[in-house]
N, C-alpha and C positions, 0 to 999 in steps of 0.2 A: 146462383149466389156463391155456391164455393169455386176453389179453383178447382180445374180439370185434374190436379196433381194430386189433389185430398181425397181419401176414398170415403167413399158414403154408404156408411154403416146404420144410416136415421131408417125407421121403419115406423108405418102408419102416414095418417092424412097428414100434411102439413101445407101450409098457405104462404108465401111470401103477405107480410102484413106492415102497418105500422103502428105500432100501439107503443105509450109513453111508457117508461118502467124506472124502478129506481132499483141498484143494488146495492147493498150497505156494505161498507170495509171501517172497519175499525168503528162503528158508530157513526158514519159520515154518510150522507147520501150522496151516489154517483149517477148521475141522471143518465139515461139510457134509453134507447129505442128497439125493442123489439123487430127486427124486421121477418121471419119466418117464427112459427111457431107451429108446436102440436102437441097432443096430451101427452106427452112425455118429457120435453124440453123446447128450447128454443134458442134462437142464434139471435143473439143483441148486438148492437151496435153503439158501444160508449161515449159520451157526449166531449168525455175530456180527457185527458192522458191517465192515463191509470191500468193497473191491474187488477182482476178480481181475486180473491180468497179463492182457496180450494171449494169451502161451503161458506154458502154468503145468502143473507135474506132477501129475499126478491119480490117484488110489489108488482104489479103489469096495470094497468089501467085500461081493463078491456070497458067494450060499450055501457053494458050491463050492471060492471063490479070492479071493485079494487080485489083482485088476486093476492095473496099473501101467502108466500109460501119459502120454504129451504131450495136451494138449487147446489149442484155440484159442478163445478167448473171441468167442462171434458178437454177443451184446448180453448188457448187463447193467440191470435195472430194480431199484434197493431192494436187498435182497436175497436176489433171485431170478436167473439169468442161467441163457444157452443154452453150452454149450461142444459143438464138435468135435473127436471124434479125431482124431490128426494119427499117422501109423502103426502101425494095432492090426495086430498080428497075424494071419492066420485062427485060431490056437488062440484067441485073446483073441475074435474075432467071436465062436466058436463059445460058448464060455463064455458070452457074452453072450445067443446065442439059448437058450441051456439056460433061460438064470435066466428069460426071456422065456417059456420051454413052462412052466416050473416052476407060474410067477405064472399062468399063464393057468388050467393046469389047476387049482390050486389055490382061482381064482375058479369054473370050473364047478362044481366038488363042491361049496362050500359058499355 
């Protein structure tokens, strides 16, 4: 998913995925797709032209739960950008390794 040129500094599980998400700038929802994620952050995929905030509230619409949490914008390219959790939870971690086994299993059976 990133280019060859960007160094990869992400550390732990992470899944290529697609989960709906929104992140808010100034009050406004910016519809969004998650396509990689892991208990520390995730790389979105923005639905419309836009940039994110440095810190912006971020919603994820995993299987299970609406996710709700602060995220830190680490870079942004086009758009595409990386964000960090900024105080998840362990319920929120846990939620997130679920969707994590969910996807995985999900790839082996089919």
């Amino acid at each position: 998913m990133l280019q060859p040129n960007v160094r990869n500094r992400r550390a732990g599980f992470r899944l290529d995925t697609f989960v709906a998400a929104r992140a808010y700038r100034d009050g406004y929802a910016l519809r969004a797709k998650v396509v990689d994620i892991s208990a520390t952050g995730a790389l979105i995929r923005l639905q419309a032209n836009g940039s994110l905030p440095l810190v912006q509230r971020l919603e994820l619409e995993l299987e299970s739960t609406t996710l709700c949490t602060l995220a830190r914008t680490v870079w942004q390219r086009d758009d595409v950008c990386a964000v960090r959790f900024i105080g998840l939870s362990d319920v929120d971690r846990l939620n997130i390794a679920e969707h994590l086994d969910a996807v995985d299993r999900h790839r082996r059976i089919h």
